[in-house]
Structure formats: C-alpha cells, structure tokens
C-alpha positions in Angstrom: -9.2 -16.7 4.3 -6.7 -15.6 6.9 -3.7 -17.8 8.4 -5.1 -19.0 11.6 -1.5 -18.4 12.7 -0.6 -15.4 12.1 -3.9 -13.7 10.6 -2.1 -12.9 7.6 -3.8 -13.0 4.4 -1.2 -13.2 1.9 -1.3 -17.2 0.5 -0.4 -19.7 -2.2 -1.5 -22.8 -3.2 0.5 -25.6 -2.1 -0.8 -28.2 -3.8 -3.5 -31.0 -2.4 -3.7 -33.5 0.4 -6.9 -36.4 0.8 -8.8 -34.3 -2.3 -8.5 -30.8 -0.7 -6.8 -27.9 -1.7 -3.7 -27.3 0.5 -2.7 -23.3 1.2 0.5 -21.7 2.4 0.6 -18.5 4.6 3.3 -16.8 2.9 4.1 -14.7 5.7 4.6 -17.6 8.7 5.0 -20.9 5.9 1.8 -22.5 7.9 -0.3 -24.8 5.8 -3.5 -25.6 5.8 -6.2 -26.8 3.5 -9.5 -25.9 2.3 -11.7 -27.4 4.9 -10.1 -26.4 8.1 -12.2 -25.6 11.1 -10.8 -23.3 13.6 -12.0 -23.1 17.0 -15.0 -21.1 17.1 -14.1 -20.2 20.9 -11.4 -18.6 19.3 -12.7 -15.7 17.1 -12.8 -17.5 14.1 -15.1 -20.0 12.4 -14.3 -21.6 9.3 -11.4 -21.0 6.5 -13.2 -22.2 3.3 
C-alpha cells in the first residue's frame, strides 16, 4: 500500500475509525484507512 499522497510506502498503524484500520504515511503524516479507493483515473486503484 503506497500513500496516495506522496507514493511513499513507509507506514504505521494509527489506530481505527468506523471498524477500519486507520494508516499513517510516515513520510507526509497523511492518513488513511484500510478501505480507501483512489481514483482509478488516476493510476491507482485500491489501497487494501
């Protein structure tokens, strides 16, 4: 799973948030969790 920030791959768990595992991008602090969609359109198309 890469930051869909800053494509960085170095994370930590950051606890959870509705029942899903939350992540942190060490690198840019973004969070996200793990059932985020990114936009296909984009390059990307799903951080698990």
């Amino acid at each position: 799973m890469n930051c869909p920030k800053c494509s960085s791959e170095k994370k930590i768990k950051s606890g959870f948030a509705k029942g899903r595992q939350r992540y942190k991008c060490k690198k840019c602090g973004y969070k996200v969790d793990s059932q985020t969609r990114i936009n296909e359109k984009a390059g990307s198309s799903f951080v698990p």
